[in-house]
N, C-alpha and C positions, 0 to 999 in steps of 0.2 A: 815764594814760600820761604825760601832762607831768610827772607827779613821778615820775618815774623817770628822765626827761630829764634835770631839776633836779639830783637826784639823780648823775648819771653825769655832770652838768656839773662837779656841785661836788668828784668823788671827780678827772676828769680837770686839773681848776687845779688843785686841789690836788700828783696829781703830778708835772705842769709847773716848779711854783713848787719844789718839793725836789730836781726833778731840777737847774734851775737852780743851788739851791745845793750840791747835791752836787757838782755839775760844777766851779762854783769849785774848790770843797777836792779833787779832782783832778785840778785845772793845779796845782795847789799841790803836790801829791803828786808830782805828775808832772814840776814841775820841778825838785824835790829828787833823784827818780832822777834826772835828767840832770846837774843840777852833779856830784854825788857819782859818778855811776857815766858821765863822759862819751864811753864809747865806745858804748850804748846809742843815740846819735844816729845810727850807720851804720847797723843796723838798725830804727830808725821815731821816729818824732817822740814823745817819755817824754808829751811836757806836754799835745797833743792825743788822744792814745790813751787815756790816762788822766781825764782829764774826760771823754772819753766814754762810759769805759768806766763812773764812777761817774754821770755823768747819766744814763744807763737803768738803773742800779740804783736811784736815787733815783727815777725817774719810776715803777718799777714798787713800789716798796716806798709813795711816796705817793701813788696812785693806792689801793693795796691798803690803806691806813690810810684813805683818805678811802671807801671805799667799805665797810669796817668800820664808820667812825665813821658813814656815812647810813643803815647796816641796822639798827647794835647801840644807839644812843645817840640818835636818830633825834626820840625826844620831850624831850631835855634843851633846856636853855636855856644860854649859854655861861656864865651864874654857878654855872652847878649841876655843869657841868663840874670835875672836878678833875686838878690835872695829876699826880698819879702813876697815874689811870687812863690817858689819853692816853697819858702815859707809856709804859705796857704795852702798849697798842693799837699804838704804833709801833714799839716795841723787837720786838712781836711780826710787823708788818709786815717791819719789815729784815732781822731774822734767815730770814724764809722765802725773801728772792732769792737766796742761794746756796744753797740747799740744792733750789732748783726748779730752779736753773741744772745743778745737779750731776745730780740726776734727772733731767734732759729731754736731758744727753748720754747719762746711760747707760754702758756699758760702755767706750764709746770713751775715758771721762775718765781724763786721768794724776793727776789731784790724786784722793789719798784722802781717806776721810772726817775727819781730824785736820785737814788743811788747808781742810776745808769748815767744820768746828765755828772756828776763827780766824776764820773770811772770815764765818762768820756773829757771831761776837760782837762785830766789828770794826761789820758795819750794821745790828746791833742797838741798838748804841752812836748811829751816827748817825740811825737811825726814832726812839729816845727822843726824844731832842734836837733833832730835827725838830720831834716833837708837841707837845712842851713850846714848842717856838717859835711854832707853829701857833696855839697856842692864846694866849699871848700877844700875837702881832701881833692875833687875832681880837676878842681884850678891847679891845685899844687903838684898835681901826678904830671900832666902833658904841658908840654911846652904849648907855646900860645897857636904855631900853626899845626898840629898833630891833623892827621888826615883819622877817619874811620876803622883804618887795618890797625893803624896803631892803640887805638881804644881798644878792639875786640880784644887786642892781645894782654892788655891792660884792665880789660872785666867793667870797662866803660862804655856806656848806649854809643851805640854807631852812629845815629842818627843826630848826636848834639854838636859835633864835629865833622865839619865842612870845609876848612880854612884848609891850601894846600901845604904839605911840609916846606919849613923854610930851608935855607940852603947854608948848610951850619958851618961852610967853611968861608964864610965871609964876615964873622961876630964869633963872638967870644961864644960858650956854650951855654952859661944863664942869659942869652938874652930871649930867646922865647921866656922864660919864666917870670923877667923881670919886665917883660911886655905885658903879663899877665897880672903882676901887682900893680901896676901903672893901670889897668884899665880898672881895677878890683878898689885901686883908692879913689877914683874921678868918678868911681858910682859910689861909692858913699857920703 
C-alpha cells in the first residue's frame, strides 16, 4: 500500500511541476492575445484565463505521464531511461487532454473534431518536451548511484532508482554526476 502512495505521490509532483510550467507559457500566450487583440480585455482577463486554462491541462497530462511512467517503466533506472521513450510517454499523455476534454462535453461541444486534432498536436508538442525536461532535470538532481529514499526525499518516482549509493569518500563529489553525463552523451 505505501507503494502506491509513493507511486501517486510521485505521478501527483509530477503534474504540479508541468502544470506550473505550462501555466507560465499561458500568461505568455495569454498575454500575446491581449497586446494583439486588445479589446479581449472587456470581456475577461487573456493573461489569467489562459494560464489557467493551460495549467490544468499540464497538471492533468503530467500527472497522467507520471502515472504511465510508475505503472509501465516502474523497474528502470534513470540511466536506462531514454529520452525518445519519455518522449512518447508524454507526447502521448498531452495529446489525450483534449480529446478527454472533448468527450467528457459531449454533444454540447462547438469545437469539431479538426479543432480537437490542432488542440491535441499543440499538447502533444508540449507532454514531449515536458518529458524530455523531466528527465533531464531527474539526471541532473541525483548522483548516478542514488538509492529510492533519496528520490522520495527529492520529489522523484522511487521506483526508477535501484542503483546502491556509492561510497563518496573514495572520488571526488561530482563523480556520480559526471557518471551520469558520460552515460547521457553515449546514448545520444
Amino acid at each position: 500500500m505505501k507503494r502506491i502512495f509513493q507511486r501517486l505521490r510521485g505521478a501527483l509532483g509530477t503534474g504540479l511541476t508541468w502544470a506550473a510550467g505550462w501555466g507560465v507559457l499561458g500568461a505568455v500566450h495569454g498575454f500575446l492575445v491581449g497586446f494583439f487583440k486588445p479589446w479581449q480585455w472587456e470581456l475577461y482577463n487573456p493573461i489569467l484565463s489562459t494560464a489557467l486554462g493551460y495549467g490544468i491541462a499540464g497538471f492533468i497530462a503530467g500527472t497522467g505521464f507520471g502515472a504511465l511512467l510508475a505503472s509501465l517503466d516502474r523497474k528502470k533506472t534513470l540511466a536506462s531511461l531514454t529520452y525518445r521513450r519519455l518522449g512518447a510517454w508524454g507526447a502521448a499523455g498531452g495529446a489525450l487532454v483534449p480529446v478527454l476534454v472533448h468527450l467528457t462535453r459531449g454533444l454540447t461541444s462547438s469545437a469539431g473534431w479538426g479543432d480537437v486534432a490542432v488542440t491535441a498536436l499543440m499538447t502533444a508538442t508540449l507532454g514531449g518536451l515536458s518529458a524530455v525536461a523531466t528527465l533531464r532535470v531527474a539526471r541532473g538532481a541525483l548522483p548516478s548511484g542514488s538509492t529510492g529514499a533519496d528520490a522520495i526525499t527529492q520529489g522523484i518516482s522511487t521506483d526508477l532508482l535501484s542503483e546502491p549509493v556509492p561510497d563518496w569518500t573514495k572520488g571526488s563529489v561530482n563523480h556520480g554526476v559526471e557518471h551520469l553525463h558520460q552515460e547521457r552523451d553515449a546514448e545520444d
